[in-house]
C-alpha positions as CSV (number, residue, x, y, z in Angstrom):
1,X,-12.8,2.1,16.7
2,X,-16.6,1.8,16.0
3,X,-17.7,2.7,12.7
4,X,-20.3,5.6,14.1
5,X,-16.7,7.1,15.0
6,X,-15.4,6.7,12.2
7,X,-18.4,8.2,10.1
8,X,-18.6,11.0,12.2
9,X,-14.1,11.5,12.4
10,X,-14.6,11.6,8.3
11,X,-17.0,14.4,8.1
12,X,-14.2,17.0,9.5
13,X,-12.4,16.1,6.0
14,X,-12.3,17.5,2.4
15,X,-13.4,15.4,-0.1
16,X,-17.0,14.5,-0.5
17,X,-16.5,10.6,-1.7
18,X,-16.6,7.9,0.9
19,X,-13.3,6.4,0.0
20,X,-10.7,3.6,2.0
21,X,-8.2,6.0,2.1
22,X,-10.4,8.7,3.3
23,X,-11.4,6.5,6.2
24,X,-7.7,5.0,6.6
25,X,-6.6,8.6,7.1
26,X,-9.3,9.5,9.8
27,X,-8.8,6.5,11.8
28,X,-4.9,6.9,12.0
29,X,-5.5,10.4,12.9
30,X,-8.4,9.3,15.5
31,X,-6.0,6.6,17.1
32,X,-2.9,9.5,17.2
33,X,-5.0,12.0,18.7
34,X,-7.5,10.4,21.4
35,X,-5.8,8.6,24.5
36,X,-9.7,6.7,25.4
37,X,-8.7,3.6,22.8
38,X,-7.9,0.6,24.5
39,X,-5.1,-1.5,23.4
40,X,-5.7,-4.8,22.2
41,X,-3.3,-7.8,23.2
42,X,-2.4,-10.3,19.9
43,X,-3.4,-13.2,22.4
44,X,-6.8,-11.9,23.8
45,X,-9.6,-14.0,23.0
46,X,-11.9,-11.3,21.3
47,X,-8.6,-10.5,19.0
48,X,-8.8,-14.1,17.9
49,X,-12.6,-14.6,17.3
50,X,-12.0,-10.7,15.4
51,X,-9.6,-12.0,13.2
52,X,-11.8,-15.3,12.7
53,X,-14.5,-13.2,11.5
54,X,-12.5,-11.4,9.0
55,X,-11.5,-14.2,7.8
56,X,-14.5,-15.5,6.9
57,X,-15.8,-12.4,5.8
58,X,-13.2,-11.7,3.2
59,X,-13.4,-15.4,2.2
60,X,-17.8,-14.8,2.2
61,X,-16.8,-11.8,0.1
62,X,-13.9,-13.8,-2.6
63,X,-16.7,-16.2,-3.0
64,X,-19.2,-14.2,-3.7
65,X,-17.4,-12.4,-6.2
66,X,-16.5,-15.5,-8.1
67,X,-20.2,-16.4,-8.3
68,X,-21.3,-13.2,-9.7
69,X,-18.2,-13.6,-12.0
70,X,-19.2,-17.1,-12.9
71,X,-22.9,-15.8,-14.1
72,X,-21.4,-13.2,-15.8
73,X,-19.5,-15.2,-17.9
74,X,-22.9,-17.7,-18.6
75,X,-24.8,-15.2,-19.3
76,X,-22.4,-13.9,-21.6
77,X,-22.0,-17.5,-23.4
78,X,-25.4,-17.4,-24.2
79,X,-26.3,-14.2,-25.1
80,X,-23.5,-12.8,-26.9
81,X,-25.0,-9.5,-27.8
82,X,-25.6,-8.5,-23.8
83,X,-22.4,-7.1,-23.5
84,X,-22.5,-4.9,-26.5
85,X,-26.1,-3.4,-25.5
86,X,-25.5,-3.7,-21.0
87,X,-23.4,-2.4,-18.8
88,X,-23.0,-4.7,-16.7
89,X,-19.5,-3.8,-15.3
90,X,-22.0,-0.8,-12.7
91,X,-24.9,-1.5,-10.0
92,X,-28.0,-2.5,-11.6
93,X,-28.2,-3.1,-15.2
94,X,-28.4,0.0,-17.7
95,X,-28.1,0.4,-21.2
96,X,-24.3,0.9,-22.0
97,X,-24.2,4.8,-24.1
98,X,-23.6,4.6,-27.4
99,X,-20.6,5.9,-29.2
């Protein structure tokens, strides 16, 4: 299913997060209810290249994360005190609240 299809399925459900499981549940219900989705074959060419793609996006994503990971940890060597005064575990960097 395109993702404008999903988007649009998920606004017709409570819950105001964008969530995996918000969007799991709208695509199974999508693909129960419409009888326009075309069936893919395991053996079709674009199924292939598909599942080549995720495969190098997750592994794009794993090594990405271990990079940011890796920093993290450097950054944390050499300046101790960050991690008391950032949080660094969010989006951008913010002071972390105090107790």
């Amino acid at each position: 299913m395109p993702g404008i299809v999903v988007n649009r399925a998920t606004e017709g459900y409570r819950g105001t997060g964008k969530i995996d499981a918000k969007d799991a549940l709208s695509i199974a219900d999508q693909t129960r209810m419409r009888r326009d989705l075309t069936v893919l074959d395991g053996d079709d060419e674009v199924v292939v290249q598909l599942r080549r793609l995720v495969a190098r996006r997750k592994d794009s994503a794993a090594d990405r994360t271990r990079a940011v990971n890796r920093l993290h940890d450097q950054l944390l060597t050499i300046f101790p005190a960050l991690q008391r005064v950032l949080d660094l575990t969010t989006k951008g960097h913010r002071l972390a609240q105090s107790p």
